[in-house]
C-alpha positions as CSV (number, residue, x, y, z in Angstrom):
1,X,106.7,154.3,-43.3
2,X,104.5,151.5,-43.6
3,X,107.7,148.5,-43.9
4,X,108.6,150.0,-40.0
5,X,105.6,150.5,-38.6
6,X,104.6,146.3,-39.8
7,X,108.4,145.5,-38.8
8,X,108.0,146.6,-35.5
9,X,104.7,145.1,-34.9
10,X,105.8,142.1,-35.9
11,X,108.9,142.4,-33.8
12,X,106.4,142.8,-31.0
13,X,104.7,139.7,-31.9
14,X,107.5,137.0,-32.6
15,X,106.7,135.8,-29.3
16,X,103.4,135.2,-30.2
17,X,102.7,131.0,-31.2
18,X,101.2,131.1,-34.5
19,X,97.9,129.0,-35.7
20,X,98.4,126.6,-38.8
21,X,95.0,126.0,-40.4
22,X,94.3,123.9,-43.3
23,X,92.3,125.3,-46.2
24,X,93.2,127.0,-49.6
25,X,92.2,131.4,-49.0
26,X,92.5,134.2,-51.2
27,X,92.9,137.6,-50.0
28,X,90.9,139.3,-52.6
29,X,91.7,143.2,-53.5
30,X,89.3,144.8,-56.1
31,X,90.6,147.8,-58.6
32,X,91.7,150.5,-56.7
33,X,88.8,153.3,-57.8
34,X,89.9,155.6,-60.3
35,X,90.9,157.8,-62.5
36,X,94.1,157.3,-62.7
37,X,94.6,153.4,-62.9
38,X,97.3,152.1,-60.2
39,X,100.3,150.1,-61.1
40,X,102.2,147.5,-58.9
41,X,105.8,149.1,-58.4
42,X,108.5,145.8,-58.3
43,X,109.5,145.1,-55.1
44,X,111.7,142.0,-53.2
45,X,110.1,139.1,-52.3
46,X,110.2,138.5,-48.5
47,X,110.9,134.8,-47.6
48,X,107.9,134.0,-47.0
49,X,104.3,135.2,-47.7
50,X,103.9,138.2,-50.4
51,X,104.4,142.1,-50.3
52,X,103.1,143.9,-52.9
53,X,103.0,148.1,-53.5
54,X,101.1,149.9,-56.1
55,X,101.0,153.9,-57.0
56,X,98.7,156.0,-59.0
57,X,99.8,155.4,-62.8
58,X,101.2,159.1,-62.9
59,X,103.3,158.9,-60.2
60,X,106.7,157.5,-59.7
61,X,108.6,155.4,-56.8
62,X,111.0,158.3,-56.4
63,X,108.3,160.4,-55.5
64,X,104.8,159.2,-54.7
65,X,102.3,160.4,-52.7
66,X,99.7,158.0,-52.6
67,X,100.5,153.9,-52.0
68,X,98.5,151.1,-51.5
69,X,100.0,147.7,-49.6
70,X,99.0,144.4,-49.2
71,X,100.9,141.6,-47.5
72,X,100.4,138.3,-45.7
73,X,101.8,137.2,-42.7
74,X,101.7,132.9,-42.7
75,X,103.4,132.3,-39.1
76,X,100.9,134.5,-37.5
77,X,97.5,132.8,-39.1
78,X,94.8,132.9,-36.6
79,X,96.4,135.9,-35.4
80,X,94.4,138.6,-33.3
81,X,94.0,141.5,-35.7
82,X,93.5,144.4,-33.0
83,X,96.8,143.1,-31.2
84,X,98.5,143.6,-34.3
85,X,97.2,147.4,-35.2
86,X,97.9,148.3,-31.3
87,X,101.4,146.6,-32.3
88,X,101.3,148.8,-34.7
89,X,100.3,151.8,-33.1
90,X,103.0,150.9,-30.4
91,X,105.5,151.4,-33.2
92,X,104.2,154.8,-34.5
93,X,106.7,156.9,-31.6
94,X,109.8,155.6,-33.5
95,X,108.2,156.7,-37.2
96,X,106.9,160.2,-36.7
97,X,105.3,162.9,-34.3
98,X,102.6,164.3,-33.9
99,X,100.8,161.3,-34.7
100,X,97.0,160.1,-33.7
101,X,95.5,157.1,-33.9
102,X,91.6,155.7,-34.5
103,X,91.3,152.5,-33.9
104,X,91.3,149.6,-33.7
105,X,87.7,149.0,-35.5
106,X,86.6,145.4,-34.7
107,X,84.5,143.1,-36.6
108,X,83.6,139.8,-37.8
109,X,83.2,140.0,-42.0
110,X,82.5,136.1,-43.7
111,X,83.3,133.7,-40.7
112,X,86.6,136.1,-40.0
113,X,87.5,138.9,-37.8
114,X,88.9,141.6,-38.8
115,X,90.0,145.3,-37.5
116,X,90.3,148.6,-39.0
117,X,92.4,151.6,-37.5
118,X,93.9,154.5,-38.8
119,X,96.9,156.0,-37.8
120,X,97.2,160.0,-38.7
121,X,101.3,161.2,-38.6
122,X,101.8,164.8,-38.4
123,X,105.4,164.5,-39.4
124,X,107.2,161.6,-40.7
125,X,110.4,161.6,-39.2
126,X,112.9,162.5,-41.4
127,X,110.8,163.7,-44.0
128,X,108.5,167.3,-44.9
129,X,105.4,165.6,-44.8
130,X,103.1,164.1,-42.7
131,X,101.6,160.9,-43.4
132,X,97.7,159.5,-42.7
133,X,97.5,155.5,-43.2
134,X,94.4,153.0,-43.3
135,X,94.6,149.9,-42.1
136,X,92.3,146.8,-43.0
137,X,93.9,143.3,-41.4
138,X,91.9,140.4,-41.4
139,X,92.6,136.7,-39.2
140,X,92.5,134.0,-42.1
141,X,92.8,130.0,-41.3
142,X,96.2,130.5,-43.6
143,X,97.7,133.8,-42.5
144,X,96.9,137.0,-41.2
145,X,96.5,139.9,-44.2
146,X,97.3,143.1,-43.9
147,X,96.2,146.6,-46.9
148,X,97.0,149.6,-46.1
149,X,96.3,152.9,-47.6
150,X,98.8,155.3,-47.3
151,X,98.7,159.5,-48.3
152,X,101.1,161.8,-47.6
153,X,99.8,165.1,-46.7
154,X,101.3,168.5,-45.4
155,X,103.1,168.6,-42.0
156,X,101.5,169.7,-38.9
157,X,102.2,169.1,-34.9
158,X,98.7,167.0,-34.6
159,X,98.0,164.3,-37.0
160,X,94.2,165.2,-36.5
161,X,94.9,168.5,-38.3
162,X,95.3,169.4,-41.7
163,X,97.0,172.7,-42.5
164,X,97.4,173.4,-46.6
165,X,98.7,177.3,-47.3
166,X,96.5,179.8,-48.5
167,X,94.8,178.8,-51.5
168,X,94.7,175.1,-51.3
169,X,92.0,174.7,-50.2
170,X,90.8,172.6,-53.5
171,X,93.5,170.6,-52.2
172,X,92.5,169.5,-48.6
173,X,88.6,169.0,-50.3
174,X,90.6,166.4,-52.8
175,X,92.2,165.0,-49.9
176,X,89.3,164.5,-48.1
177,X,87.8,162.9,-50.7
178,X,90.3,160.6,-51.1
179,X,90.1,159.0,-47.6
180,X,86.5,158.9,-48.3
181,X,87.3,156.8,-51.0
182,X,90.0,154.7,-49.1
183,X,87.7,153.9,-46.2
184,X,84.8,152.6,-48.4
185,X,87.2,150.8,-50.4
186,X,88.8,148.6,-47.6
187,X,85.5,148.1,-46.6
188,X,83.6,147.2,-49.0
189,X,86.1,145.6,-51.5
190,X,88.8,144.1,-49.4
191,X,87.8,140.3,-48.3
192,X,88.8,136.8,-47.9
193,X,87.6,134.2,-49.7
194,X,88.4,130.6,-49.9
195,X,89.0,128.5,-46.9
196,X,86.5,128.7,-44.5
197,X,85.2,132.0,-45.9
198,X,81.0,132.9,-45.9
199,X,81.6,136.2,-47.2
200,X,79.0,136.8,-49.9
201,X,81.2,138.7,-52.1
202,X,82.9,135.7,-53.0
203,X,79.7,134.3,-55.1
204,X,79.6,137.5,-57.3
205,X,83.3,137.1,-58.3
């Protein structure tokens, strides 16, 4: 879900100039918290900038359940991270229903901004479950960077409303959890540094 929902935002935004900026950055993603440990699953290239998935370490690509994305976007440096989540967002009709949406979160973190959102599918289209993403993007001098954490989680006709069957509820407690741990995690060790970066985290590197 997340390849259509950034596809279509950037779709939105090919109008949009982009902003070249010199200046070597480093978009800087911590271990994902655990147990399990995550691995990166292989994936293609795209022509320019990077892409890269990863998955808990007992799970597999043809069935996952949890992901964790990070790509960079090089012709839209400079870019305006809350117009692309609402880009995002915008997109969300064609991927699910159901769906809700938090956001966009704005901020400035070491000398950038950045915006957080969440976007909370009842039912992926196509699919028997429903799908709750967080979004970190952050406006670097060299690109604009986009993580995402995605979980899948059981249908329902409101995104803002979990329903697991009778006794699950250890389940929807894990779950919640989890998105505890999601949202601290693109907080607190997600950043940019390099460039024109103050972020303090850099230093402790």
């Amino acid at each position: 879900m997340r390849r259509l929902l950034a596809a279509l935002a950037l779709a939105l935004l090919a109008t949009q100039a982009a902003h070249a900026a010199p200046g070597p950055e480093e978009l800087v993603m911590k271990p994902y918290p655990g147990p399990p440990a995550w691995k990166q699953v292989p994936n293609q290239t795209p022509p320019q900038g990077f892409y890269h998935e990863q998955i808990p370490a007992n799970q597999t690509v043809a069935k996952f359940t949890d992901m964790l994305t990070d790509q960079d976007f090089p012709d839209h440096a400079g870019f305006d991270p809350a117009v692309y989540l609402r880009a995002v967002f915008g997109g969300i009709p064609n991927a699910c229903s159901g769906a809700r949406v938090a956001g966009p979160q704005v901020l400035t973190e070491g000398g950038y901004h950045v915006a957080y959102g969440q976007v909370r599918c009842g039912r992926q289209n196509g699919q028997a479950y429903g799908v709750h993403i967080f979004y970190k993007v952050i406006s670097g001098a060299s690109a604009l960077y986009v993580v995402s954490r995605e979980f899948h989680v059981p249908p329902s006709d409101n995104g803002d409303l979990l329903t697991f069957p009778k006794g699950h509820e250890a389940q929807a407690t894990a779950l919640l959890s989890a998105e505890a741990v999601a949202d601290k995690y693109l907080t607190g060790d997600v950043f940019v540094c390099g460039g024109a970066s103050t972020d303090a985290r850099c230093a402790s590197r």
